[in-house]
C-alpha positions as CSV (number, residue, x, y, z in Angstrom):
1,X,18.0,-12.1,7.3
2,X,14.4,-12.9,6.1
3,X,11.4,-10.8,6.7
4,X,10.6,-9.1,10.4
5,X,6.8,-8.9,10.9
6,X,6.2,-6.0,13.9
7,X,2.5,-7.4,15.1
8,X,3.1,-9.4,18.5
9,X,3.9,-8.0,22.0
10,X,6.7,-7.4,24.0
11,X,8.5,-5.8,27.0
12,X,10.9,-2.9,26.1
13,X,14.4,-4.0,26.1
14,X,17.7,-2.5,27.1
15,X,19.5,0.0,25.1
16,X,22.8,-0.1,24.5
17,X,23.4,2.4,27.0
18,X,21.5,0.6,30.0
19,X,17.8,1.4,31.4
20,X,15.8,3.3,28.9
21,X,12.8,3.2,30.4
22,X,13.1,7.0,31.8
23,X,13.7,8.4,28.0
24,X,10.6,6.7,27.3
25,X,8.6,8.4,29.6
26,X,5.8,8.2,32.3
27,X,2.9,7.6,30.2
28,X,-0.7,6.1,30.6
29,X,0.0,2.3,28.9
30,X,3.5,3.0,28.5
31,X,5.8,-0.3,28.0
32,X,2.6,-2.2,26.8
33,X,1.9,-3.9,23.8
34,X,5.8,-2.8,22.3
35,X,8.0,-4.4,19.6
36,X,11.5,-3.4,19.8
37,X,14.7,-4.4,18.2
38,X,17.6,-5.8,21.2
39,X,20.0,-5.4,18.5
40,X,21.3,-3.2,15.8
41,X,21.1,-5.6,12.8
42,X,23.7,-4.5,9.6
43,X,23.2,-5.6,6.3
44,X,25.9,-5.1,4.0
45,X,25.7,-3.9,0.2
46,X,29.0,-5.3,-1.6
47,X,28.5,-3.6,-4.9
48,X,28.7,-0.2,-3.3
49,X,31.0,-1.7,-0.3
50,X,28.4,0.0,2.3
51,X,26.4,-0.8,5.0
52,X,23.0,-0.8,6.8
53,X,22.6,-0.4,10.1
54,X,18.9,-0.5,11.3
55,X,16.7,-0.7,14.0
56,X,12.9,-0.1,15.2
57,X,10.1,0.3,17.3
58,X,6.1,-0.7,17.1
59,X,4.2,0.9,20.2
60,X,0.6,0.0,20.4
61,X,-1.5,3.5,21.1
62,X,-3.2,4.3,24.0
63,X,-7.0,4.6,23.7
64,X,-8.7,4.9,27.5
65,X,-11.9,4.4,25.2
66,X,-11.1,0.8,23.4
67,X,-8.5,-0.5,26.0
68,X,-8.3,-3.4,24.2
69,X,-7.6,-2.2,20.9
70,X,-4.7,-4.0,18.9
71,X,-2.0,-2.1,17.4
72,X,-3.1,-1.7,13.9
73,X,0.7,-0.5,12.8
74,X,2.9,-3.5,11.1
75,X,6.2,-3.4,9.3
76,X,8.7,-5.4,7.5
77,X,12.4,-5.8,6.6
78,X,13.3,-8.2,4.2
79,X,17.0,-8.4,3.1
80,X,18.4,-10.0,0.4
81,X,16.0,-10.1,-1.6
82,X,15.6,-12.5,-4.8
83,X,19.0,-13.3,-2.6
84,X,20.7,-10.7,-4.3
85,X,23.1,-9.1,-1.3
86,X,22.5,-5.4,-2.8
87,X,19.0,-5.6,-2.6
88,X,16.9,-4.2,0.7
89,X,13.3,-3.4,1.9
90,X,11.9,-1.4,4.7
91,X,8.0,-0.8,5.2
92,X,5.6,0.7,7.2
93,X,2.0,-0.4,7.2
94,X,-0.6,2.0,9.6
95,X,-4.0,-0.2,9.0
96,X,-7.3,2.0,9.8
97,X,-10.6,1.1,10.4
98,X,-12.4,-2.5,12.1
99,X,-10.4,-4.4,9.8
100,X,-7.2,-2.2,9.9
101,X,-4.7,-4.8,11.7
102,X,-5.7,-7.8,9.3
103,X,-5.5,-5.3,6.3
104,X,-2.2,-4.0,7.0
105,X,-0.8,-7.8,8.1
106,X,-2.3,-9.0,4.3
107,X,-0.5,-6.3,3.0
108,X,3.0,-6.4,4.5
109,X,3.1,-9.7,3.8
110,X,1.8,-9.9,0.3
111,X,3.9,-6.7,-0.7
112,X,7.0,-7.5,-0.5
113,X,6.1,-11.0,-1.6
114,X,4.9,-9.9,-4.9
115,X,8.1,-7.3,-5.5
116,X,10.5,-10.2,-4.6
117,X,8.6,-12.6,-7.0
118,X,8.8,-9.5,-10.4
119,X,11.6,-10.5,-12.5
120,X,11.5,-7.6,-13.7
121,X,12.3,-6.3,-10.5
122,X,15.9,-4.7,-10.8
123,X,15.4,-3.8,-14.8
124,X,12.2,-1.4,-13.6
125,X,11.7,-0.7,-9.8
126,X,9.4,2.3,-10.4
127,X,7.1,-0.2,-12.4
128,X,7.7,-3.1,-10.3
129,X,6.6,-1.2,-7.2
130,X,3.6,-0.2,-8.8
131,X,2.6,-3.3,-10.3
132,X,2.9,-5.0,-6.8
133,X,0.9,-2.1,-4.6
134,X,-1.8,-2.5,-7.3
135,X,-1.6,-6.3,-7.0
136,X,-1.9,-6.3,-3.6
137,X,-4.5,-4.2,-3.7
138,X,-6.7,-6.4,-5.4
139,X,-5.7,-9.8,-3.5
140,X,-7.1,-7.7,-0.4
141,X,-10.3,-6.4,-2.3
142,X,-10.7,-10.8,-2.9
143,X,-9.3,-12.1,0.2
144,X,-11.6,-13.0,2.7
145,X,-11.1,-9.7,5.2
146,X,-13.9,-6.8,4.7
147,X,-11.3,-4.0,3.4
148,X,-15.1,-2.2,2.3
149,X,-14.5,0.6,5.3
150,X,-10.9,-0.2,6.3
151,X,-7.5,-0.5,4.8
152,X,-3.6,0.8,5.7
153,X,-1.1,3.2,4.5
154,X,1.9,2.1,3.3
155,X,5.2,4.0,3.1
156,X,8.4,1.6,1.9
157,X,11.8,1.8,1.0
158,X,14.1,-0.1,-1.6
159,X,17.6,-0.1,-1.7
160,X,19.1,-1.5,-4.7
161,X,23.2,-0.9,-4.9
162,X,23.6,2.9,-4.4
163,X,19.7,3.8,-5.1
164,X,17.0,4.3,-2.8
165,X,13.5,4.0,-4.1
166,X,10.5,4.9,-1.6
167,X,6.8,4.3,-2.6
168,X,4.1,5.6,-0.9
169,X,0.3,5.5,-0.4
170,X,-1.4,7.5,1.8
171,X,-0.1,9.4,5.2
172,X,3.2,7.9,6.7
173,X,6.5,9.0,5.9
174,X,10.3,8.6,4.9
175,X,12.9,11.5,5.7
176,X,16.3,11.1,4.7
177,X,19.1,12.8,6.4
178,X,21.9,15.0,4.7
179,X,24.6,15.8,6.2
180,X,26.1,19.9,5.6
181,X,29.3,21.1,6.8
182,X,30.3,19.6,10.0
183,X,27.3,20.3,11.8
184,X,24.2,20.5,10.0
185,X,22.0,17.9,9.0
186,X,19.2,18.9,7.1
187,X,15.3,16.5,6.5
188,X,14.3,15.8,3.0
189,X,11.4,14.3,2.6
190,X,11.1,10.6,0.2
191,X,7.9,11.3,0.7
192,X,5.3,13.8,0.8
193,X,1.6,13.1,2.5
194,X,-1.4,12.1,0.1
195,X,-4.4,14.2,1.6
196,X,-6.6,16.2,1.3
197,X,-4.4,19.4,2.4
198,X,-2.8,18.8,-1.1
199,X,-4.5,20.6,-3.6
200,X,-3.1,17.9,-6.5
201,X,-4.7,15.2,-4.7
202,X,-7.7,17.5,-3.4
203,X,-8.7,18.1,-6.9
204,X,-8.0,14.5,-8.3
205,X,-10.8,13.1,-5.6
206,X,-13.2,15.8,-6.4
207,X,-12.8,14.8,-9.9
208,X,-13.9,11.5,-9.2
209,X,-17.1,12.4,-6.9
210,X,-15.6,12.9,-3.5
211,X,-17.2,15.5,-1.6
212,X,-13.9,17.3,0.3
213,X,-15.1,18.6,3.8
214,X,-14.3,18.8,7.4
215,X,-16.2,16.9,9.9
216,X,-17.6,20.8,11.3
217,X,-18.5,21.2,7.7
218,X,-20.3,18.0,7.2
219,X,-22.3,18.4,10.2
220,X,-23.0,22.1,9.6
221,X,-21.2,24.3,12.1
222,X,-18.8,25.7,9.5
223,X,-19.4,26.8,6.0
224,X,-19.1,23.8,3.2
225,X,-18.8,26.3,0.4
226,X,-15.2,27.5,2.3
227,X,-13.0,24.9,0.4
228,X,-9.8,26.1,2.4
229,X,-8.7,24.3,5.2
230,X,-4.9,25.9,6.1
231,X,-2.1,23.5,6.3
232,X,-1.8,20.3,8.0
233,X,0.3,21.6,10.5
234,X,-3.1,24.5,11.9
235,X,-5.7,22.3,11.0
236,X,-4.9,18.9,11.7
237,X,-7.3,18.8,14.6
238,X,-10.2,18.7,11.7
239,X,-8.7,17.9,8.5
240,X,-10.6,17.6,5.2
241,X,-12.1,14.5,4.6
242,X,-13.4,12.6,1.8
243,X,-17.0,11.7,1.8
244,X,-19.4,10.0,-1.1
245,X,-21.9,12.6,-2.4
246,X,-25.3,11.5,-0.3
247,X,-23.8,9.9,2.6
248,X,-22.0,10.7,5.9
249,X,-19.2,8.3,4.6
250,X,-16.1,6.8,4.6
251,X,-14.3,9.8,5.6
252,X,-10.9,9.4,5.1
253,X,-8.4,11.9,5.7
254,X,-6.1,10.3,3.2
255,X,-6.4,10.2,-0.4
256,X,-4.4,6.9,-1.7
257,X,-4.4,3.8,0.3
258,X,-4.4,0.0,0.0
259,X,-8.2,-1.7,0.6
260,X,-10.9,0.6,1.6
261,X,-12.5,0.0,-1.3
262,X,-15.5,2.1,-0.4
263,X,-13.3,5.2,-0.8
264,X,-12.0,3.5,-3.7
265,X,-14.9,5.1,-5.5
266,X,-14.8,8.1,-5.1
267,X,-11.3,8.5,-6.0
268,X,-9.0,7.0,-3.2
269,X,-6.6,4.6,-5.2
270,X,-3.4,2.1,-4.0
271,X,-0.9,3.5,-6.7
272,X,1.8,4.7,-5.3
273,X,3.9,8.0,-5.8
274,X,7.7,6.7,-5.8
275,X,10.5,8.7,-5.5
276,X,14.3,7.8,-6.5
277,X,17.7,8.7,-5.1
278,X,20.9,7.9,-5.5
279,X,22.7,7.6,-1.7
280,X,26.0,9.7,-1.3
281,X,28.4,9.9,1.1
282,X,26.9,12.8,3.2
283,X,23.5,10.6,3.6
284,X,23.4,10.0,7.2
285,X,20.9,7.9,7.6
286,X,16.8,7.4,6.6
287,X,13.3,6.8,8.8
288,X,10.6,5.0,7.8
289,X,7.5,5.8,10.3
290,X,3.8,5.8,10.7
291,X,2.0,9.3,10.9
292,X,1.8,8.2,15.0
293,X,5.6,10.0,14.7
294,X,5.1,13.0,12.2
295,X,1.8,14.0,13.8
296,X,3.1,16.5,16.4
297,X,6.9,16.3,14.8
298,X,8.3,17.8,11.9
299,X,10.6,15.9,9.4
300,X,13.7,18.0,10.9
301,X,12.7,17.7,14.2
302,X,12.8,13.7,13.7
303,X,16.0,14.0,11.9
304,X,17.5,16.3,14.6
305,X,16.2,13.5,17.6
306,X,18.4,10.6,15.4
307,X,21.3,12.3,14.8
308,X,21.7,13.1,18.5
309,X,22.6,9.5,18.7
310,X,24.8,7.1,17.8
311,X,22.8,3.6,18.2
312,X,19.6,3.6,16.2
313,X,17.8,1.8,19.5
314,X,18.4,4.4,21.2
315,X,17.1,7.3,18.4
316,X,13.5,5.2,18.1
317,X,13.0,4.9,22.1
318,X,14.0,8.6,22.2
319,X,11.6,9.6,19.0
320,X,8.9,7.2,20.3
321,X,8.9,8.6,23.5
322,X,8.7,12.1,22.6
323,X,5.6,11.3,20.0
324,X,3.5,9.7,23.0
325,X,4.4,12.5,25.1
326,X,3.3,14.9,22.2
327,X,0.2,13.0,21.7
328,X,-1.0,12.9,25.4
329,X,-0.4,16.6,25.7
330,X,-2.6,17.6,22.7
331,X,-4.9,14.4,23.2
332,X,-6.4,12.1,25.3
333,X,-5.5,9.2,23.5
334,X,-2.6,8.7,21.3
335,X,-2.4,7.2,18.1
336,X,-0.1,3.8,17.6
337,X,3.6,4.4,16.6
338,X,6.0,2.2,14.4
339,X,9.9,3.7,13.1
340,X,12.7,2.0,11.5
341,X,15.8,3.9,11.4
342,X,18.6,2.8,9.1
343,X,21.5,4.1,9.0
344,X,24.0,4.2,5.6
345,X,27.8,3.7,6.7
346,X,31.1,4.0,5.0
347,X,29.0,4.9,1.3
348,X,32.5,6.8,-0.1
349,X,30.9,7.8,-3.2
350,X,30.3,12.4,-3.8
């Protein structure tokens, strides 16, 4: 099938197992502004004689404050691509800022544009990601959109015969799930968040002029010289944030990104980190998702929700639901939410 864009609105749909609208929830906005799939679409890859079966789910946040607000989360699945049957992409795109939805539209369009256009594609994946995050990346910086204080995150995945490549900038996440003994299915993250928190990436901003405090610390109610912030998991509430030397700006609590080309001087850059794997038979299945999911749940937790069922509609209404739920009852607000689960069936390979 050709490229699914996830930035219009719609009414939740059915599951396959009737009225979902209970797993969902009784939330402030809930059932507004949503994107879901109504079927489980499956992709096949001959040269490994396996197949896809994916589905998802955009939610627009609830802000009581901006009521209006778009949903600045967008995603793509393009298939076939260079119309080569083994070939497969899943992205996530959380835009941030005034200009966060057009940002994150340019760039899930243009993305996977510029990968299906490389040649050079299939002989280098690693390098043909790169070269196309980079790319688009500076189309954005020339385009007519003001990326100067916003931009998006992007966390994709690329299947290519039995391999799974995921590149990342910024915040969002992919897990995969691996199956252990007959019961156990363990997270392993394809991906591991680019902030702050991570002392490689903490020191690599620094290194390029970024100031690396908290919003207490900038405005003086805690210590700036205490260059400690805990883990993302304690702290998350006020995380460390990047900020130019003299100013009380951007602020980003990510340190790669496409756009936001502010930040982009003081160290925040659009090349990604990409991982590679090659599937087996006791993959399960893998998310792609916005940080709207992994803010209040871990990596197993969302793995754990999935695997509890069998139709991949029914694992994103279940993981959305519980993520607004999570966000109301440690917020008043809750930040947009965007999954794609895909699931790997009858891989036979060890």
């Amino acid at each position: 099938m050709g490229c699914i864009h996830g930035k219009c609105c719609s009414r939740y749909p059915s599951s396959s197992d009737g009225d979902n609208k209970d797993e969902m929830g009784v939330h402030p906005g809930e059932n507004t502004h949503i994107l879901a799939n109504r079927s489980v679409d499956i992709v096949d890859v001959p040269s490994h004689n396996y197949r896809l079966a994916y589905s998802f789910i955009t939610q627009r946040g609830y802000y009581p404050e901006t009521p209006e607000k778009e949903n600045q989360d967008s995603f793509c699945i393009k298939t076939n691509i260079q119309d080569n049957p083994n070939v497969h992409f899943f992205g996530v795109f959380d835009g941030h800022g005034l200009m966060g939805t057009q940002c994150a539209t340019f760039v899930k369009d243009r993305l996977v544009e510029i990968l299906s256009n490389d040649a050079a594609l299939l002989d280098d994946p690693v390098k043909a990601f790169s070269a196309a995050f980079l790319a688009t990346n500076d189309e954005l910086h020339n385009s007519d959109i003001d990326d100067s204080m916003s931009g998006t995150t992007a966390i994709t995945a690329l299947v290519i015969g039995d391999k799974l490549y995921v590149a990342n900038v910024g915040d969002s996440r992919a897990v995969l799930a691996v199956k252990e003994g007959n019961n156990k299915v363990l997270a392993q993250d394809l991906s591991y968040d680019q902030t702050p928190f991570r002392k490689d990436e903490c020191e690599r901003v620094k290194l390029c002029g970024a100031r690396v405090l908290s919003v207490d610390q900038v405005e003086g109610l805690k210590d700036p010289g205490i260059q400690f912030w805990g883990d993302e998991e304690t702290e998350g509430g006020d995380p460390p944030r990047l900020w130019v030397q003299n100013g009380m700006y951007p602020g980003t609590a990510f340190t790669r990104s496409v756009g936001d080309s502010t930040a982009e001087k003081i160290g925040v850059v659009a090349d990604p980190e990409v991982s590679i794997l090659e599937l087996k038979s006791n993959h399960a299945f893998f998310v792609v998702a916005s940080d709207g999911v992994f803010e209040f749940l871990s990596s197993q937790t969302v793995v754990d929700m999935v695997n509890k069922y069998g139709d991949p509609r029914d694992a994103c209404s279940a993981i959305t639901g519980e993520s607004y739920k999570l966000w109301l009852e440690h917020e008043n607000r809750t930040d947009d939410i965007t999954i794609i689960i895909v699931q790997i069936k009858d891989l036979t390979n060890v």
